[in-house]
C-alpha positions in Angstrom: 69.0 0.3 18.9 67.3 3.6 18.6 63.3 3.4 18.5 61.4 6.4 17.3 58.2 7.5 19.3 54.8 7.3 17.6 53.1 10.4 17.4 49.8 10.1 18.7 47.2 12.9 17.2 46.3 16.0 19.2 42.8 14.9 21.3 41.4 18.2 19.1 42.3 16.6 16.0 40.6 13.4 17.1 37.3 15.4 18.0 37.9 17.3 14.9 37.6 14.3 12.6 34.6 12.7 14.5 32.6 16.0 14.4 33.6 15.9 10.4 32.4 12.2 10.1 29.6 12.6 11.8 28.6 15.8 10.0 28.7 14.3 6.6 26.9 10.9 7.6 24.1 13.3 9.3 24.2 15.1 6.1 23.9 11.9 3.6 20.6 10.4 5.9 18.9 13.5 5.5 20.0 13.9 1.7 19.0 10.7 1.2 15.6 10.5 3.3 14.9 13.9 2.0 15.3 12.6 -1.8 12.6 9.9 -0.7 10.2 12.3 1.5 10.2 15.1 0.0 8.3 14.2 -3.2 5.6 12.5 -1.3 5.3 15.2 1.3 4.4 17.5 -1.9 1.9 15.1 -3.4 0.3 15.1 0.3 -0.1 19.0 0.3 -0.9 18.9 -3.0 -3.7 16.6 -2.7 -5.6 18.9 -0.6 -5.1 22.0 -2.3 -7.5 24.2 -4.4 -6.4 24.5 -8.3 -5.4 28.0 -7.9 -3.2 27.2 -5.0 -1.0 24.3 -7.0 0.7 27.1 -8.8 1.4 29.4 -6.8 4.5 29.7 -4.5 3.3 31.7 -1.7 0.7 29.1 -1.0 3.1 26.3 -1.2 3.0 25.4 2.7 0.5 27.8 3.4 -2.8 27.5 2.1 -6.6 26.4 2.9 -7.1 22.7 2.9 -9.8 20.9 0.9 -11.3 17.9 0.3 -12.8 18.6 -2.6 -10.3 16.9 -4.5 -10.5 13.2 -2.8 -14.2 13.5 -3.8 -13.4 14.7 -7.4 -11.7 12.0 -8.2 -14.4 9.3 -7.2 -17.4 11.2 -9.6 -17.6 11.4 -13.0 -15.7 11.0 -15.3 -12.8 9.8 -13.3 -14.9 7.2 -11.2 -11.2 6.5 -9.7 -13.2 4.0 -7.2 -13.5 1.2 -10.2 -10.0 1.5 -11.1 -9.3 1.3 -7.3 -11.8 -1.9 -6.9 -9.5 -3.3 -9.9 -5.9 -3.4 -9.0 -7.1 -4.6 -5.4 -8.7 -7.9 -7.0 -5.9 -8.1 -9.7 -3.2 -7.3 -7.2 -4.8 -10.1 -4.8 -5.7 -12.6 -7.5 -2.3 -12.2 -8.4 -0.6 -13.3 -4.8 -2.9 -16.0 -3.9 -2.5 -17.6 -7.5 1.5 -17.2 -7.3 2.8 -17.7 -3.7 1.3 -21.1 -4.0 2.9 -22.1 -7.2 6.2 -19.9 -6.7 6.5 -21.9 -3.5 5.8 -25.3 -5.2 8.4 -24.6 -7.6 11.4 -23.2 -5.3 10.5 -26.5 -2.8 11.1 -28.3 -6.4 14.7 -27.0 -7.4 15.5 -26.9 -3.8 15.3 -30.6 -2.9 15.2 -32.4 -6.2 17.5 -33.7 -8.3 16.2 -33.8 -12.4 17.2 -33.6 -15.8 18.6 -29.8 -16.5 17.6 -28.4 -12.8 20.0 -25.7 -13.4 19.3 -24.3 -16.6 15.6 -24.8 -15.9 16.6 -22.4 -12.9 18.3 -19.9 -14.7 15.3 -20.0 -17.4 13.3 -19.0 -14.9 15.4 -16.3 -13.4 16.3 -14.9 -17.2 13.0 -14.1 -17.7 12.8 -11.3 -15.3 15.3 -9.7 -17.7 13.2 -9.7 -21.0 11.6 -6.0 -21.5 7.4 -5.8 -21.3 7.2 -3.4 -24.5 8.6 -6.8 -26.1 5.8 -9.6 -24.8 3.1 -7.5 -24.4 2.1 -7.5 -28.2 2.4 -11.2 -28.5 -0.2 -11.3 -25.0 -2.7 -8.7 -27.0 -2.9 -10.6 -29.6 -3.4 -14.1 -27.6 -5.9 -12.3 -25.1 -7.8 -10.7 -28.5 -8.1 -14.6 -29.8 -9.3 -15.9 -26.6 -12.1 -12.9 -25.7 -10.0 -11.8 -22.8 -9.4 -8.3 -23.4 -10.1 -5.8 -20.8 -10.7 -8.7 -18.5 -9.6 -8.7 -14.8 -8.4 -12.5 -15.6 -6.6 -11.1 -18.2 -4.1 -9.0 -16.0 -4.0 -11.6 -13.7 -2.4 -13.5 -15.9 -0.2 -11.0 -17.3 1.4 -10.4 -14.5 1.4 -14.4 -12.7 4.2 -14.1 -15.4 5.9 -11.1 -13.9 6.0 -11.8 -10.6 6.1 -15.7 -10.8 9.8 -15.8 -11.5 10.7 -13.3 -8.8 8.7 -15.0 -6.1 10.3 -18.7 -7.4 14.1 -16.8 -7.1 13.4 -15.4 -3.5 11.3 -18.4 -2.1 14.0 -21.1 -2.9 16.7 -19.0 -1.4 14.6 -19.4 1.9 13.9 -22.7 1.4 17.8 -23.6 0.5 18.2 -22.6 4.2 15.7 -24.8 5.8 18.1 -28.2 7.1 17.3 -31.1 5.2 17.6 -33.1 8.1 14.6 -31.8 9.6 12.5 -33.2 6.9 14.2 -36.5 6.3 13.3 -37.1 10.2 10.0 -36.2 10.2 9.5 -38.5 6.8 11.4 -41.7 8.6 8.8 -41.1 11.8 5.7 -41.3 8.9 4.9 -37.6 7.9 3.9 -37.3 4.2 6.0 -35.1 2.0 3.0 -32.6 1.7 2.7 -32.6 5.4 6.3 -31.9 5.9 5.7 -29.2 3.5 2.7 -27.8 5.4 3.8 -28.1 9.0 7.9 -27.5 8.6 8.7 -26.0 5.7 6.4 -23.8 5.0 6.7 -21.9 8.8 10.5 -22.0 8.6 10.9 -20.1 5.4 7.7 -18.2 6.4 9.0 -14.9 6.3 10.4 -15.5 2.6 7.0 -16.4 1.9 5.4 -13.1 3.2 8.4 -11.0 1.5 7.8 -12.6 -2.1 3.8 -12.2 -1.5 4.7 -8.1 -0.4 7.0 -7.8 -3.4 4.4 -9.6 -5.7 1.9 -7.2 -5.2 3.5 -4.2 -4.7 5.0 -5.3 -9.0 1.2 -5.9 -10.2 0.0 -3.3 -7.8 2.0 -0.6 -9.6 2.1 -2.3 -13.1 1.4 0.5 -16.1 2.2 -1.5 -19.3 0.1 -4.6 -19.5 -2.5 -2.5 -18.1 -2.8 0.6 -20.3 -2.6 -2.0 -23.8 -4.8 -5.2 -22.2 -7.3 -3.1 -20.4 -9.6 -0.5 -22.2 -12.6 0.7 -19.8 -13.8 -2.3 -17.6 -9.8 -3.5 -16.5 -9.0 0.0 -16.1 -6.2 -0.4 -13.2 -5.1 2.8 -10.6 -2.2 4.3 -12.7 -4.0 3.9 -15.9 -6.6 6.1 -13.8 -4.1 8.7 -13.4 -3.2 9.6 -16.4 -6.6 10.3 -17.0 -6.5 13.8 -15.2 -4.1 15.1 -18.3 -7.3 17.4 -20.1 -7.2 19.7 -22.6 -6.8 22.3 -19.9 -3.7 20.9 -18.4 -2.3 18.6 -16.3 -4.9 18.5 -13.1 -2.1 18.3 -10.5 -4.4 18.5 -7.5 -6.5 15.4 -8.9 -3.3 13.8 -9.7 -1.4 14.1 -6.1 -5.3 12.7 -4.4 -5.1 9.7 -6.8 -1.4 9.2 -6.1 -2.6 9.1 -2.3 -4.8 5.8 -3.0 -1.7 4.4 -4.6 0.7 5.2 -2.2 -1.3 4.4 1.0 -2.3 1.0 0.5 1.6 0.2 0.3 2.4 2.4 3.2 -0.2 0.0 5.3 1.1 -3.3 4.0 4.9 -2.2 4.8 3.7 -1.8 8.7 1.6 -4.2 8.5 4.4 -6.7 7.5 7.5 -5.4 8.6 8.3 -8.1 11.4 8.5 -10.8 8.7 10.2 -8.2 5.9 13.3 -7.5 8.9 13.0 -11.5 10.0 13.6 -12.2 6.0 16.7 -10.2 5.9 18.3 -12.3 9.0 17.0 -15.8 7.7 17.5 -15.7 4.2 21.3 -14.8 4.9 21.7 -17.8 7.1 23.3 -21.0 5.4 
């Protein structure tokens, strides 16, 4: 019996194909982080350019920073600061009022049994797929009845039934992963159900919590819709504020790119300032 000798690959052809895969990866991050970057490194420059700079190429790294254009946008008639104050209370009203709930709820189709639990569940989770343009008539029209138009309460509201469902989907998939056991022992040694809640529950599926609360307000923080048909000059929110530098002159790019600072910072702060619990919900919400 005859046996034929692998050929191993030349150590050059070996190097060869590493150098190649690691060339392309390389080459994919930076595509990919320069897709994401790049835009907002161009509303940063932007931001603090003069008018006559925006257009012009040879000043498009090099140019004389202002910051006439963060004041701008605070005067009249953009008072930008209102619209500011506004999505902060809506986009805060909004969390307190749904974690809560959403957290009720997922505890609810996690650890009881009732009539229809599972198409309840997937009630819930099919309404994330029905379109705004198509409920926000029927919530005009309500809101118009009621006196609510161009309320705060109003977009609160609006969006507890955006973000509600999302927050109920992502909560109980936390919760599923708490043991059962831990609870049933606590209950036989005289703990209350709301105090196994409060004490076990909520901590273990803490970082779920914090993740659906980030989510939740990052959705009603950027929210356009609801807010440009509900709200018409008290409710004004931040992106209905932006498309307020579109003049009979043009598009005011500079004001733009300032005003799309004080949308993107706020959400660059809360990512840092919660991305212990964002990486922790990535590890616990996988575990079964």
């Amino acid at each position: 019996m005859s046996y034929r000798r692998l050929q191993m690959p030349a150590p050059a052809t070996v190097l060869a194909q590493r150098w190649s895969f690691e060339f392309f990866h390389a080459a994919g991050v930076l595509l990919i982080v320069g897709t994401i970057v790049l835009p907002i490194f161009w509303i940063l420059l932007t931001a603090f350019k003069q008018p006559r700079d925006v257009y012009s190429l040879a000043a498009a790294l090099s140019f004389t920073p202002t910051l006439e254009n963060l004041a701008t946008v605070f005067a009249h008639p953009w008072h930008l600061g209102q619209k500011i104050l506004n999505s902060l209370l809506v986009a805060a009203g909004t969390v307190v009022i749904a974690i809560p709930m959403a957290t009720m709820a997922a505890y609810a189709f996690s650890r009881f049994e009732f009539p229809f639990k599972k198409t309840l569940f997937l009630l819930v989770i099919a309404s994330q797929f029905i379109p705004a343009a198509v409920v926000v008539l029927p919530f005009f029209l309500m809101f118009k009845a009621w006196g609510l138009l161009d309320t705060r309460f109003a977009l609160i509201l609006v969006n507890l039934s955006i973000v509600l469902p999302y927050a109920v989907w992502m909560i109980k998939g936390f919760l599923d992963a708490v043991p059962l056991e831990i609870e049933e022992s606590a209950m036989v040694d005289g703990a209350s159900r709301a105090r196994v809640i409060w004490e076990i529950v909520v901590p273990a599926a803490w970082p779920g919590i914090i993740t659906a609360a980030v989510f939740s307000f990052t959705l009603t923080w950027n929210e356009f819709l609801f807010a440009l048909i509900l709200g018409k000059q008290h409710a004004l929110t931040l992106p209905i504020g932006l498309i307020g530098f579109r003049t009979e002159r043009g598009d005011l790019w500079e004001l733009m790119a300032a005003g799309g600072l004080f949308i993107t910072l706020p959400m660059f702060v809360l990512s840092l300032m919660v991305q212990k619990h964002f990486v922790g919900s990535l590890t616990a919400g996988s575990v079964r």
